[in-house]
N, C-alpha and C positions, 0 to 999 in steps of 0.2 A: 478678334483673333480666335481661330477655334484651335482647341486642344486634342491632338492626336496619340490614338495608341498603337502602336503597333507590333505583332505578335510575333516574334523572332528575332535573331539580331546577323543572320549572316544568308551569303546569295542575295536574293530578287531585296530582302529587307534593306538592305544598304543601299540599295537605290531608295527605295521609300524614303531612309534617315536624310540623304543628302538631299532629295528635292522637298523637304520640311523643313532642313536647315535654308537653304535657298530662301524660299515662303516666309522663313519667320522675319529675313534681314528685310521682306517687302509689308512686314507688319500685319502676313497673312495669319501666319499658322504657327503653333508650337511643338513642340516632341514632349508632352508629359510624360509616360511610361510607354516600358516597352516587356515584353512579358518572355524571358529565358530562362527557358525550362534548366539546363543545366549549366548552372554560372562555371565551375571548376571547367570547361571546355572551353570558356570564353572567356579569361582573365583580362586581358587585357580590351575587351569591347567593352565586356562590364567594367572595368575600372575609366574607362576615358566618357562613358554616359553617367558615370556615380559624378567627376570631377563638375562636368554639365550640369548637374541638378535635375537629369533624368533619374524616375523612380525606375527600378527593376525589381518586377517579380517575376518568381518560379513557376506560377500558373495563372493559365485566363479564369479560373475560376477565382484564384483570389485578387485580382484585377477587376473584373467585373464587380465583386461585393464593394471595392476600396474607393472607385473612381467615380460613382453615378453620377455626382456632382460637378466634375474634375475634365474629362474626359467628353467630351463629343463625335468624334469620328476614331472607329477602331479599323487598324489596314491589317488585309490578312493576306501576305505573301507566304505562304504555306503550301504542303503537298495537297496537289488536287482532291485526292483520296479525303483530306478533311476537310474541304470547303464549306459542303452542305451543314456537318455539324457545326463547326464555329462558326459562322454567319449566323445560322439559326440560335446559337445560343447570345451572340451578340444582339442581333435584331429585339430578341425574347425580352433582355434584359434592357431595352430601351436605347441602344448605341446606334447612328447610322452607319455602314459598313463600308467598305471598298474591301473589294474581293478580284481576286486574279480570278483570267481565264484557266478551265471552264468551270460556269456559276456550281457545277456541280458534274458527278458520274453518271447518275443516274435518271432519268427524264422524270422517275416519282421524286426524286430528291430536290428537282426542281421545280416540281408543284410547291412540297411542300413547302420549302423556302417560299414561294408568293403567297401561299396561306399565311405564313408567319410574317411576311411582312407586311402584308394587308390589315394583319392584329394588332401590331406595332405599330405601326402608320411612321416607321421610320423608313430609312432609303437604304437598299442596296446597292452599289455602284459596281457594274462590273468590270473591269479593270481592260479594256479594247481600245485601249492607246490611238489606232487608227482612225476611229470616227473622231477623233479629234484633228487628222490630221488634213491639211489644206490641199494634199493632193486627192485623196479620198472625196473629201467637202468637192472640189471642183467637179471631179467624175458624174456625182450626185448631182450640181448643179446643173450641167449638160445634159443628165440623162433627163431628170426631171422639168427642165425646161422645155421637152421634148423636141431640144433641135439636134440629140441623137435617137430619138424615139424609144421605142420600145426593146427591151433587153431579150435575147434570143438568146444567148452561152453565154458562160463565163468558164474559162478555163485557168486552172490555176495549177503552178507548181512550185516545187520546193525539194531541195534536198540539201544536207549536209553530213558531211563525216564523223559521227557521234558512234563511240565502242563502248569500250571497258572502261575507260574514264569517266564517261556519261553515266555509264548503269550502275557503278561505284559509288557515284559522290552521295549517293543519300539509301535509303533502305525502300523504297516504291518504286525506284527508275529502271524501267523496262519490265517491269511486271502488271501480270494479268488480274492478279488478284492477290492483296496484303493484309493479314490479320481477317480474314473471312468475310472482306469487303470489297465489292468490284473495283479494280484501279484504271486499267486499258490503258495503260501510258504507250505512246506510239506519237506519231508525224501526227496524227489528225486532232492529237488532244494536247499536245506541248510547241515543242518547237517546230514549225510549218502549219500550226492552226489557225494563224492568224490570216492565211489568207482565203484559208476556209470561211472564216467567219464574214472577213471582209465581201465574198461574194455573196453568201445570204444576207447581209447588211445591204447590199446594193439591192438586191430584188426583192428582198422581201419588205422592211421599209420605206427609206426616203426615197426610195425614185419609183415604184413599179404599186404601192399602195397594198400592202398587208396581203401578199403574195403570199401561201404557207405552202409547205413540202407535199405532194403528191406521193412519191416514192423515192426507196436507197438502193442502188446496188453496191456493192462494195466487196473488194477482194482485199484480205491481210497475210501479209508473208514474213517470214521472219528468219535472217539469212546469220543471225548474234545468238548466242546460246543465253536465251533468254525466254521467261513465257506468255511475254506478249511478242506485238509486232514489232517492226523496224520500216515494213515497206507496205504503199497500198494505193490502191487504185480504187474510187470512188464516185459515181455517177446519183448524180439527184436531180430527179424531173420533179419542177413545180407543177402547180395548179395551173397556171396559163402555159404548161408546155415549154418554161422555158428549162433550160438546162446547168447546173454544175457540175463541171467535171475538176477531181483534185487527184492529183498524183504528187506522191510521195517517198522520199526514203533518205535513212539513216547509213543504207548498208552501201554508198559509196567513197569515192579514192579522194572526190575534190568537193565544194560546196555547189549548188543551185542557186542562187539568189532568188527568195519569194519574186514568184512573179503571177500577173494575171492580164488574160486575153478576152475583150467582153467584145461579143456581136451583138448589134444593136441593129434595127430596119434603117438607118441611117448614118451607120460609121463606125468604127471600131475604135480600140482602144487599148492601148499596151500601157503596163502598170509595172512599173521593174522597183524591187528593195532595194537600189543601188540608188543613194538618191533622192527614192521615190520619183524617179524619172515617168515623166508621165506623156504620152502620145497619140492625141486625138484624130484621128485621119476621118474628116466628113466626106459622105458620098458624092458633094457637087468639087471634090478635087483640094478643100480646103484642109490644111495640117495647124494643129495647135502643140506645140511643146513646154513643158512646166515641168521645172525643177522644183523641188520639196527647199526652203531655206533655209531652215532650223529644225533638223532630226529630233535632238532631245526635247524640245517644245513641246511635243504631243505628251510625253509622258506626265509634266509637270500640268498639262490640261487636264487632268482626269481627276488629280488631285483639286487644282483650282473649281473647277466645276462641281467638285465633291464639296467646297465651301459655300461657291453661289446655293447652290439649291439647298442647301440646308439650313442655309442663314435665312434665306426668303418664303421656302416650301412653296415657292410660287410655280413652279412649274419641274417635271421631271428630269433629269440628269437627260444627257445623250447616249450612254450607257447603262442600260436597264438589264434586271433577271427577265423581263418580256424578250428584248431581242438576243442575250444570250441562250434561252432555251431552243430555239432552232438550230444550234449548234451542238448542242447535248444529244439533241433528236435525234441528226445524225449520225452522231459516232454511234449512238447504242444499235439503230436502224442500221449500219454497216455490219454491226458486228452479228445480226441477228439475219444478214444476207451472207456473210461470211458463213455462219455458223463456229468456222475453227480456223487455228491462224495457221496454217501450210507451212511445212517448214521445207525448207529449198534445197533438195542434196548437194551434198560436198560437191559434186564434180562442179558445179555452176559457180561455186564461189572461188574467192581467193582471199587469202588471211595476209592483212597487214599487221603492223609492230602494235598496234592498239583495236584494230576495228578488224570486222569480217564486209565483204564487199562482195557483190552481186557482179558475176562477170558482164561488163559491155555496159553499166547500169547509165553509166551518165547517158549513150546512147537511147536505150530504152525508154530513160523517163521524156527525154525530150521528145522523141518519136510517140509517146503516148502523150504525150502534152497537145503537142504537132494536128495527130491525127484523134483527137477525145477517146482513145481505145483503153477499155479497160486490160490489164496484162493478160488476161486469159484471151481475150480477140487477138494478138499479135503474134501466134503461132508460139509462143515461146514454153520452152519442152516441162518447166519447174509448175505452170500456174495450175489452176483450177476453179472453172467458172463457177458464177451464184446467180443466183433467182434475186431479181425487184423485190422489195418489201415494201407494202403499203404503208402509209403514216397514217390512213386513217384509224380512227379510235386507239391507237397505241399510246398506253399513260405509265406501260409499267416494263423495266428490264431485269431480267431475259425474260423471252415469250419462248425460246427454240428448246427444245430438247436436250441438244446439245450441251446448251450455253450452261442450262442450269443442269446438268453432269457434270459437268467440270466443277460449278460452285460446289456440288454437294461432294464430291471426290475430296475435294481440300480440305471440310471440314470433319471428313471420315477419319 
């Protein structure tokens, strides 16, 4: 049985608590401590894990000195903003990790994280729910067995109706930068990343063989009086030419369900988060249909899989800081083709009871979905085009002019 800690006690962390509690009644796993920062906020979390015989402390530093012996796997459902540190300081101190998306901000933050866990020779697990998932696995299998052959686009979209409630509930959400630290919270690093991810997981990994990014273009909009994004449009040519296109936004009336569109030289394939509805159409006229059969399953595989490879160190997780940092790459490579987040005049918007919304958006994003067009191609009067950025030799964010004015304005 391995003993787990985990570093919060409320949101994404309570999912953690109840698939540990699940694990323990399978004689997997247990909830040793859990580290909250301020108990007087949480009387009653902290009172119902003391009655448990969970230990709670006030900080990961003094968790870290208590537990060496105690503790095996530390979860960090935390603001992205501090990933890179707290992982780096758990790995440091000899704990293997699970860490939510994304492994980190910054693409140097994600170096360094692999220096330090290369020194460690512990595991970081990055928390991508979906490569565990059996609709995922099958796509993979098809492509990679090549009787869909080779990958040519993956189109992906996502939207949901996230305002004031969303940029409230914590002190980072929807901000560009916190405490003199890059944050970019937006569609391509929270909520709608995951199908980002999922389409550089298809091409660059299991099916198409250590494919890396060529170039980003990327356009960010922000329609919420906030100072990051809400909306965006993003284009990534691999090294063999193939393409990701992700469109995105916050700033509409109804939701999008994740969804993705992959062109392959022999069939396509529709991928919907309703489900996981999944729809193979082969070029010689043949249709495959698969429905996903157990949604929460995935999520309790990241955790189980976080116990095989740490009990065995026989082989590496499915969820790696290697194939998370392709997705770091990106967002930073967007923002560094963006250079600045365009904010979208009033006239184009309209103000709901909680959210600001992009006139006509649910149209637009799916006509950019539709047609791969980033928002500045589709005539539309608010946008404003960007230049490609190459990925080669890029190790460090921001490279733009821009980007780093803006950092050093803040801390003026």
């Amino acid at each position: 049985m391995k003993n787990f800690a985990i570093i919060g006690i409320n949101n994404y962390a309570q999912k953690y608590i109840k698939i540990i509690e699940k694990l323990k009644k399978e004689g997997f796993a247990n909830l040793f401590c859990v580290v909250v920062r301020d108990r007087d906020k949480n009387p009653k979390q902290v009172r119902e894990l003391d009655d448990r015989g969970v230990v709670v402390y006030s900080s990961l530093d003094k968790m870290l000195n208590y537990c060496q012996t105690k503790v095996n796997i530390i979860a960090l459902p935390v603001a992205s903003k501090d990933h890179a540190e707290l992982a780096g300081m758990c790995l440091e101190a000899g704990y293997d990790v699970i860490l939510e998306r994304p492994a980190a901000i910054t693409i140097q933050d994600v170096h360094q994280l692999l220096e330090t866990q290369k020194k460690s020779d512990k595991y970081c697990i990055v928390s991508n729910e979906f490569l565990y998932s059996s609709s995922i696995n099958l796509i993979c299998n098809e492509i990679g067995s090549g009787r869909l052959g080779k990958i040519k686009k993956i189109k992906t979209l996502c939207a949901a109706p996230l305002g004031t409630d969303f940029y409230n509930r914590n002190n980072w959400g929807g901000k560009l930068i916190v405490n003199n630290q890059w944050n970019l919270d937006g569609p391509a690093t929270n909520y709608c990343a995951e199908v980002l991810q999922n389409a550089l997981f298809l091409i660059e990994s299991v099916c198409s063989g250590q494919i890396t990014i060529k170039s980003v273009q990327g356009e960010l909009y922000r329609a919420n009086e906030i100072s990051s994004y809400d909306t965006a449009s993003i284009r990534v040519i691999m090294e063999d030419d193939s393409e990701i296109f992700f469109v995105a936004s916050y700033a509409v009336d109804a939701t999008i369900e994740p969804a993705m569109h992959i062109e392959c030289e022999n069939g396509t394939v529709d991928w919907n988060f309703d489900n996981e509805k999944t729809i193979i159409r082969y070029a010689d006229g043949r249709k495959k249909i698969f429905r996903e059969q157990d949604i929460e399953q995935r999520f309790e595989m990241v955790f189980r899989d976080a116990i095989t490879v740490t009990t065995t160190r026989a082989r590496k997780p499915n969820s790696t800081l290697e194939t998370a940092a392709s997705h770091v790459l990106v967002l930073n490579l967007a923002f560094e083709s963006a250079e600045e987040i365009v904010t979208i005049p009033s006239e184009y918007l309209q103000k709901t009871k909680n959210n600001v919304v992009i006139q006509n958006n649910q149209e637009i994003l799916k006509k950019a979905y539709e047609k791969s067009k980033l928002f500045s191609e589709m005539d539309l009067p608010w946008t404003k085009s960007s230049k490609a950025i190459s990925a080669q030799n890029y190790n460090r964010f921001p490279q733009s002019s821009k980007l780093k004015k803006l950092m050093k304005d803040t801390r003026s």
